[in-house]
C-alpha positions in Angstrom: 0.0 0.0 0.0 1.6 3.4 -0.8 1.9 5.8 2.2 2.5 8.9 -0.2 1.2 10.3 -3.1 4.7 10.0 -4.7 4.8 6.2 -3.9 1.2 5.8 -5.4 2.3 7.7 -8.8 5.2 5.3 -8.5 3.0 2.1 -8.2 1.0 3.7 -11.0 3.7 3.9 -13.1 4.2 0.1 -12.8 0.9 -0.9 -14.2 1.3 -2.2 -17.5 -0.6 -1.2 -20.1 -1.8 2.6 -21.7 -4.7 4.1 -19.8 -7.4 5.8 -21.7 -7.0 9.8 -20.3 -10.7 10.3 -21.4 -12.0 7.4 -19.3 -9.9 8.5 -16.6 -11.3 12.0 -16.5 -14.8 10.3 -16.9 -14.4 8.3 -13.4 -12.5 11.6 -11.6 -15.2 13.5 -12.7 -17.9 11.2 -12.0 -16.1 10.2 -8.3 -16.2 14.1 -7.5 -20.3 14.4 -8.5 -20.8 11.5 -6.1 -18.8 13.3 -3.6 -20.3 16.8 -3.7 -24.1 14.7 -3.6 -22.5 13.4 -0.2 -21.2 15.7 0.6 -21.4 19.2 -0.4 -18.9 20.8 2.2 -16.1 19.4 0.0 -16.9 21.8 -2.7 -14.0 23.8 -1.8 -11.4 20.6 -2.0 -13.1 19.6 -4.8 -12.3 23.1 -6.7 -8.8 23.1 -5.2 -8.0 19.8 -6.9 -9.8 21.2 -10.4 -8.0 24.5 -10.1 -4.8 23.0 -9.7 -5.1 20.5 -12.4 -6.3 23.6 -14.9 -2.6 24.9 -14.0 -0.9 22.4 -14.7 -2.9 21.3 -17.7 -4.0 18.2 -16.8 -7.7 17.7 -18.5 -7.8 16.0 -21.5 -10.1 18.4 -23.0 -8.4 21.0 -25.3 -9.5 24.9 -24.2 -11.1 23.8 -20.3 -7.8 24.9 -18.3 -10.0 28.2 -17.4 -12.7 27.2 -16.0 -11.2 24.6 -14.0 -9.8 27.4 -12.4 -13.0 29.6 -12.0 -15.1 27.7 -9.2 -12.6 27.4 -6.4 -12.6 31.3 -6.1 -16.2 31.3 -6.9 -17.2 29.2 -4.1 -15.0 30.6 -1.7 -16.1 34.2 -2.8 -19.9 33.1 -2.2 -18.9 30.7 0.8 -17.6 33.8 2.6 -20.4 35.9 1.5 -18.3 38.4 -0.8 -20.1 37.6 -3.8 -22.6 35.1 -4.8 -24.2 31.9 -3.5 -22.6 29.1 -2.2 -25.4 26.7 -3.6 -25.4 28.4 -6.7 -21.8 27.9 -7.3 -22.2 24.5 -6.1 -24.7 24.0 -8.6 -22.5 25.3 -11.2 -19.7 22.5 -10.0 -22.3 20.0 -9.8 -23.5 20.3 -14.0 -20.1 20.6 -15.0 -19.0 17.7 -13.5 -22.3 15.7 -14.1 -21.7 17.0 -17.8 -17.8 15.8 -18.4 -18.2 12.8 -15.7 -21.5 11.3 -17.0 -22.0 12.6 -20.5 -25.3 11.2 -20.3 -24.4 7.2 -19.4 -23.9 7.7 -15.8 -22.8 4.1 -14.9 -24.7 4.2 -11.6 -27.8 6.3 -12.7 -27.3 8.3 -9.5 -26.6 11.7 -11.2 -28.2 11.9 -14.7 
């Protein structure tokens, strides 16, 4: 079992094979949906993790970078009553990852 996120990239790195990036992004996406359903107080982590992979350039979707980086301000903004509403921006998390995670054949049939 890997105690670190470097040994789990490490491990990851040993699996044979090529994995399909869409798929991939379909389950993160999907797995983060599932999540904020739970439990909606992750919103925030769960916009951490999609701003930082918009910096680095991590989606497989060409042109997307920017508005992974829009909704962890956004909900911290409206979170913190500056601007905006927290379930609103929720909302807005909640359709964009129920539109790149389930693209309409949710494998569970929980979010569609």
């Amino acid at each position: 079992m890997a105690r670190s996120i470097d040994d789990a990239a490490a491990a990851l790195g040993d699996v044979p094979g090529t994995a399909n990036a869409m798929s991939v992004w379909k389950a993160l996406m999907h797995g983060w949906l599932e999540l904020l359903q739970k439990d909606p107080e992750r919103d925030t982590d769960i916009a951490k993790h999609l701003y930082f992979m918009g910096i680095e350039g991590r989606s497989p979707i060409t042109g997307i970078d920017g508005e992974l980086m829009s909704f962890w301000d956004a909900i911290d903004l409206a979170r913190d009553a500056i601007y905006g509403y927290r379930e609103t921006e929720r909302g807005k998390l909640r359709d964009f990852s129920r539109a790149l995670g389930c693209q309409g054949d949710c494998p569970t049939r929980r979010c569609n």
